[in-house]
N, C-alpha and C positions, 0 to 999 in steps of 0.2 A: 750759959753753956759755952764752951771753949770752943773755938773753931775748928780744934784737932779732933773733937768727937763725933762731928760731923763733917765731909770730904767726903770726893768722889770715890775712894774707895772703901765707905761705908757698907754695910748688906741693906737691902732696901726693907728687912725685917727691923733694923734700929731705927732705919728713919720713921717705920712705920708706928714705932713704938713711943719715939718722939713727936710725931702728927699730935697721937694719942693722948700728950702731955701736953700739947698743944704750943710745942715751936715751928716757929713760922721757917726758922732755917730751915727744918724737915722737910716743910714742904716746898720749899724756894729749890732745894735740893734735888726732891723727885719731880718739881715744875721742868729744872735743866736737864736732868735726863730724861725725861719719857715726853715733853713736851712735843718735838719735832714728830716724833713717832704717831704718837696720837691725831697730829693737826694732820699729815699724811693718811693715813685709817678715813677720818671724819673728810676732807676733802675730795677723795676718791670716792666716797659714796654720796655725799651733796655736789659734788660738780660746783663746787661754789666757795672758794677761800675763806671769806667773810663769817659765811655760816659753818665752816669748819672750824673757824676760831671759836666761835661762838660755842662749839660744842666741847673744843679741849676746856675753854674754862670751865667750863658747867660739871666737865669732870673733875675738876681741879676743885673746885668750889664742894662738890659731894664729896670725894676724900677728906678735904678740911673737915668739912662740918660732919662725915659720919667714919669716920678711919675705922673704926669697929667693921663695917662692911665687907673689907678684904679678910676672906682668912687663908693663912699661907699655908694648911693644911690643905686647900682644893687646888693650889697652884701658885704660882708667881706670880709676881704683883705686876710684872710686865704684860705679860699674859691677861690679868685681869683688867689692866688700864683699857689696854688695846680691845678686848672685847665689851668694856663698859661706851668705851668710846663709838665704837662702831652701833650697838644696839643705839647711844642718844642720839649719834647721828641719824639711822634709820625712824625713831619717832621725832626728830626733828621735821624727815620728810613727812611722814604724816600728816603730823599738823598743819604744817605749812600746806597738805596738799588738803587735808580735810576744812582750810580755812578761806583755798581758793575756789572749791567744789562747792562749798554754801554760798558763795557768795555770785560762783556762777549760776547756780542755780535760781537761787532769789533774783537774778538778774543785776546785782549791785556791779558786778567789776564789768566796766567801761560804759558806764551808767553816764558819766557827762559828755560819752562820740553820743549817747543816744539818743535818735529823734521821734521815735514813734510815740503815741500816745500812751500806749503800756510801759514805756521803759522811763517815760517822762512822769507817770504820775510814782512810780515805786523810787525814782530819783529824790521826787519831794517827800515821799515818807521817811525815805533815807533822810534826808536834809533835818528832817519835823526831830527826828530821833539825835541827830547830830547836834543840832540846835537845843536840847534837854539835856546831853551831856555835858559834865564838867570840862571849860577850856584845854583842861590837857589831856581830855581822851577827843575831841575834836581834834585836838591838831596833829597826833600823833594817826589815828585813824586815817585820816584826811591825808596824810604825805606816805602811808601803810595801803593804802586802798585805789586812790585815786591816783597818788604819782607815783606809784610803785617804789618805794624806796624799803630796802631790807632793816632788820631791827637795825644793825651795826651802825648804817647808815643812817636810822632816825637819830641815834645815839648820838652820833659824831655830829650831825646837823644843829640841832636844838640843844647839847649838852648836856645829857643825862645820864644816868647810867642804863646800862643794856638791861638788868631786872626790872627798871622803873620802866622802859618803853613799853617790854614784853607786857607787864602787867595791865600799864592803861590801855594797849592793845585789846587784852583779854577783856574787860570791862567794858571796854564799846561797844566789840563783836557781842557780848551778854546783851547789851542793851537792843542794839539792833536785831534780835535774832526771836527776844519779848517782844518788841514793835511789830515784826513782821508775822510770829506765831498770833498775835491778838488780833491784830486787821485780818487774818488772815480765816480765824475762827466767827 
């Protein structure tokens, strides 16, 4: 495709139409416009750069892979960025808060200040469980849980990508969540 058919001032209805066809210009295009806009949206509701990044991609990533989604009969595709953005950012909060609440609860976060005999024995079933999982949900877990570090930064740390943390992330909290539902029955 020629670089004159796509430019800034293109309608974001052809780029959409090229998503569609599956050029990467397209979307490298609506990346440089609505990018800043979105990462602004997603960081004012997370209080947290990082994880605002983390949620422009994610939007960026759902237009690639579902362009069909937008349709410019309910409205502008600006319009529809900025509100796809804001709703991931808000289940962003969620999760992240539905992920720190189970784990308050079970007693796992700040399980190694803990000295008591109760906090001490749920420590080692943590451990027993962490210990059964695959090396890379241990250690993604393990700097996720205990040293408090955000996906971005698991990312950047160990050198993986942000899907692969997210995921072994998911996978542990699963495991752990069986371990403690089973002792717990």
């Amino acid at each position: 495709m020629s670089s004159s058919v796509l430019n800034f001032d293109s309608t974001d209805d052809h780029a959409i139409v090229e998503v569609v066809k599956g050029n990467e210009e397209a979307i490298l295009l609506l990346y440089d416009r609505y990018s800043s806009i979105l990462l602004s949206v997603a960081t004012h509701v997370l209080k947290d750069f990082a994880a605002g990044e983390e949620v422009v991609q994610d939007v960026f990533l759902n237009l690639w892979n579902n362009p069909n989604s937008f349709n410019s009969l309910r409205g502008s595709l600006r319009g529809w960025l900025i509100t796809v953005a804001r709703h991931r950012a808000i289940d962003y909060l969620r999760r992240r808060r539905n992920e720190v609440e189970l784990l308050e609860r079970d007693g796992v976060a700040g399980a190694r200040q803990c000295h008591s005999a109760e906090c001490s024995e749920l420590l080692g079933r943590v451990v027993q469980v962490m210990n059964s999982m695959p090396a890379e949900q241990q250690q993604v877990f393990d700097l996720a849980y205990f040293q408090g570090l955000t996906h971005v930064e698991i990312s950047q740390r160990i050198g993986i990508p942000l899907g692969t943390v997210k995921s072994r992330i998911r996978l542990a909290m699963n495991s752990v969540r069986k371990l403690l539902a089973a002792q717990a029955a």
